[in-house]
C-alpha positions in Angstrom: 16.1 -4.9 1.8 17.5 -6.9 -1.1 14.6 -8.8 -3.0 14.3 -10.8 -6.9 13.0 -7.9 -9.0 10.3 -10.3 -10.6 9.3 -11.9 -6.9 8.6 -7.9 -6.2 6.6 -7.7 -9.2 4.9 -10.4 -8.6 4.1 -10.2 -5.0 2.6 -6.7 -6.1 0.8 -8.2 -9.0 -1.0 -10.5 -6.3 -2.1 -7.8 -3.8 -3.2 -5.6 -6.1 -5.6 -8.5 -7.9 -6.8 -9.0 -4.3 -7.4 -5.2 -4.0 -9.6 -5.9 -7.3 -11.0 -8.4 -6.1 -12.0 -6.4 -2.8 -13.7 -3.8 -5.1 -15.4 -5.6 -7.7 -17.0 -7.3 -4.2 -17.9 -3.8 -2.8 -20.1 -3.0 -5.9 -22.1 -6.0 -4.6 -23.5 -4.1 -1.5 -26.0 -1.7 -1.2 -24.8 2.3 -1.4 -26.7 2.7 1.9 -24.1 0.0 3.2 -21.3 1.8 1.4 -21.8 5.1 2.7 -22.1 3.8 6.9 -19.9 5.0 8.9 -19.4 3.5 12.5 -18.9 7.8 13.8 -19.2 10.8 12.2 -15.4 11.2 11.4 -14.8 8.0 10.5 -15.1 7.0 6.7 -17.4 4.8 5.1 -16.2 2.0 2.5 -16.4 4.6 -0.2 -14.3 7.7 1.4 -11.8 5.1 1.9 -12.0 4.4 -1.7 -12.2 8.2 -2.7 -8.7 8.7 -0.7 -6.9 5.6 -2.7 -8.3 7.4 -5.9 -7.1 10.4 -5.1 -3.3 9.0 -4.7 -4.1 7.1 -7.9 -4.7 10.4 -9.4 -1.0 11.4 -8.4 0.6 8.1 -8.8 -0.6 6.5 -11.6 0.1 9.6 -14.0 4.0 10.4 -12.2 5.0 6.2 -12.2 3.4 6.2 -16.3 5.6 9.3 -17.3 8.9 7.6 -15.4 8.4 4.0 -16.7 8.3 6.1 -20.3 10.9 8.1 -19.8 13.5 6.2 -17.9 16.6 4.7 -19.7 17.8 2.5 -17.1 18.1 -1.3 -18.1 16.3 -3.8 -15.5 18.3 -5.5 -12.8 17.6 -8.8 -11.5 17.6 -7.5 -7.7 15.7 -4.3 -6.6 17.4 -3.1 -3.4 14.9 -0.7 -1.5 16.6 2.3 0.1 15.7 3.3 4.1 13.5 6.3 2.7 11.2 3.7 0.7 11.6 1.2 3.7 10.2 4.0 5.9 7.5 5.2 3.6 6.1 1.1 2.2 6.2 0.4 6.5 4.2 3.5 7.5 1.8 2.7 5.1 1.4 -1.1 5.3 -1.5 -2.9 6.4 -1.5 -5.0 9.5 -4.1 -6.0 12.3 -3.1 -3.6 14.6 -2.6 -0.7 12.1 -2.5 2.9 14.0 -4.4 5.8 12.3 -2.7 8.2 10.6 -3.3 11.8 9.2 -4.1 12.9 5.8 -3.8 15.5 4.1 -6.7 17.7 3.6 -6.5 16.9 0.0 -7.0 13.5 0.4 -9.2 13.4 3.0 -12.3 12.4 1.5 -15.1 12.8 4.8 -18.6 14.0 3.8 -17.8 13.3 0.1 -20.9 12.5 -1.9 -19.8 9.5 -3.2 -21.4 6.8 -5.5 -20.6 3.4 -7.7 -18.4 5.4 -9.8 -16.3 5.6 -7.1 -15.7 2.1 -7.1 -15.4 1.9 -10.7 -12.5 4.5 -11.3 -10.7 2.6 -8.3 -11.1 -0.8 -10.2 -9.9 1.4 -13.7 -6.8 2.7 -11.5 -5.9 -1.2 -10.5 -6.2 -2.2 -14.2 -4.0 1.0 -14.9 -1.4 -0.2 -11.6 -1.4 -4.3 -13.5 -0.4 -2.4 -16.5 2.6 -0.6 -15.2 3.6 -3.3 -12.7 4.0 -5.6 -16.7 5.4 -2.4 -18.3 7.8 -1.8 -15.6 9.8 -5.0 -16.3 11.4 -3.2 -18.7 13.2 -0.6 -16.6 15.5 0.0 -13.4 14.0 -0.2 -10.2 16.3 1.5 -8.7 17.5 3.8 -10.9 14.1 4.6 -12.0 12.8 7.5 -9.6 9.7 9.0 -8.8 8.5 12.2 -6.9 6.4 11.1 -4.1 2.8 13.4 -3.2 3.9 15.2 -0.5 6.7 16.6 -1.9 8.1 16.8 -5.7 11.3 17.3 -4.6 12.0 13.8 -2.4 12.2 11.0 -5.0 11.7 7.4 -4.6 12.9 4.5 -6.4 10.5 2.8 -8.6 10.1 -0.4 -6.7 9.6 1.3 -3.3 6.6 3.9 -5.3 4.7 0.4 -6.2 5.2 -0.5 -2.8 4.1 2.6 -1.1 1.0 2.7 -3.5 -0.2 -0.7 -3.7 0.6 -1.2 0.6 -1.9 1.9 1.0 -4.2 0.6 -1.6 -4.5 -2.5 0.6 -4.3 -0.9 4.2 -7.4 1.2 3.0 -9.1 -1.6 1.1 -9.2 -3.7 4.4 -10.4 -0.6 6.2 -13.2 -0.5 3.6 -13.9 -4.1 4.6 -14.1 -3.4 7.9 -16.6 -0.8 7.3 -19.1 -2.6 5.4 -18.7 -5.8 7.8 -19.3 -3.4 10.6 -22.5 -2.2 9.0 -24.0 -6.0 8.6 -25.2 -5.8 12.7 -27.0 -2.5 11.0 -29.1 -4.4 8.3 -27.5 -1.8 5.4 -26.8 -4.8 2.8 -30.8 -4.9 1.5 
């Protein structure tokens, strides 16, 4: 996958302001509303939340340090790699996404979880449009990043913004789907 480095960016910038977006609606809703879950091990809007901070946690901090550090002049073309094709595609949203496992570290179930929830996930986006502007200044490509699972498999730049902005959105339509599930419940008062 061969793609204009500033269409990336820019494609990313606009999921990740509807991922905002998404959020700053959630705090509309009730915390009962927030904290439904259709079954016991499913997760309410806010555990899916939790998980996306956690990553954030990981991401954000690893992606801030690389942007800093990296010497590697931009390039009008990012060119994703099969690894970072694999990893964006396993992670993307569509309508008939499959579950997946997390890791026990980022599984969030039977969290006690409140607004502030919501609020550090809408401070990681604002931290995400940062480093989406500030990586315009570096290599895509050349610019790598360890990935959470493992510190030793590193991915390009572009396809870590993928990857983390992809989940961000898979898990913010799951959150969606939660608190529209719990509207036949009466949980929005």
């Amino acid at each position: 996958m061969a793609i204009a480095t500033k269409k990336l960016l820019q494609d990313l910038l606009e999921i990740t302001r509807e991922n905002l977006n998404s959020a700053e609606q959630l705090k509309k809703e009730s915390i009962t509303a927030l904290n439904w879950k259709p079954a016991s091990e499913s997760w309410s809007a806010l555990e899916c939340i939790e998980h996306l901070n956690r990553y954030g946690d990981f991401y954000i901090p690893e992606i801030t340090a690389k942007i800093q550090t990296s010497t590697h002049k931009p390039s009008e073309i990012f060119k994703s790699n099969w690894l970072g094709r694999y990893f964006s595609k396993s992670v993307s949203y569509n309508e008939n996404v499959k579950k997946m496992k997390t890791f026990t570290s980022m599984n969030p179930l039977h969290s006690e979880l409140d607004f502030q929830t919501i609020d550090k996930f809408i401070d990681q986006q604002h931290q995400i449009l940062a480093l989406l502007d500030q990586s315009k200044d570096v290599n895509l490509d050349k610019t790598k990043t360890a990935i959470s699972i493992s510190r030793f498999i590193k991915l390009r730049l572009g396809d870590t913004f993928r990857v983390v902005i992809y989940h961000n959105q898979r898990h913010m339509k799951q959150a969606e789907r939660a608190i529209n599930m719990s509207i036949g419940k009466k949980l929005h008062v």
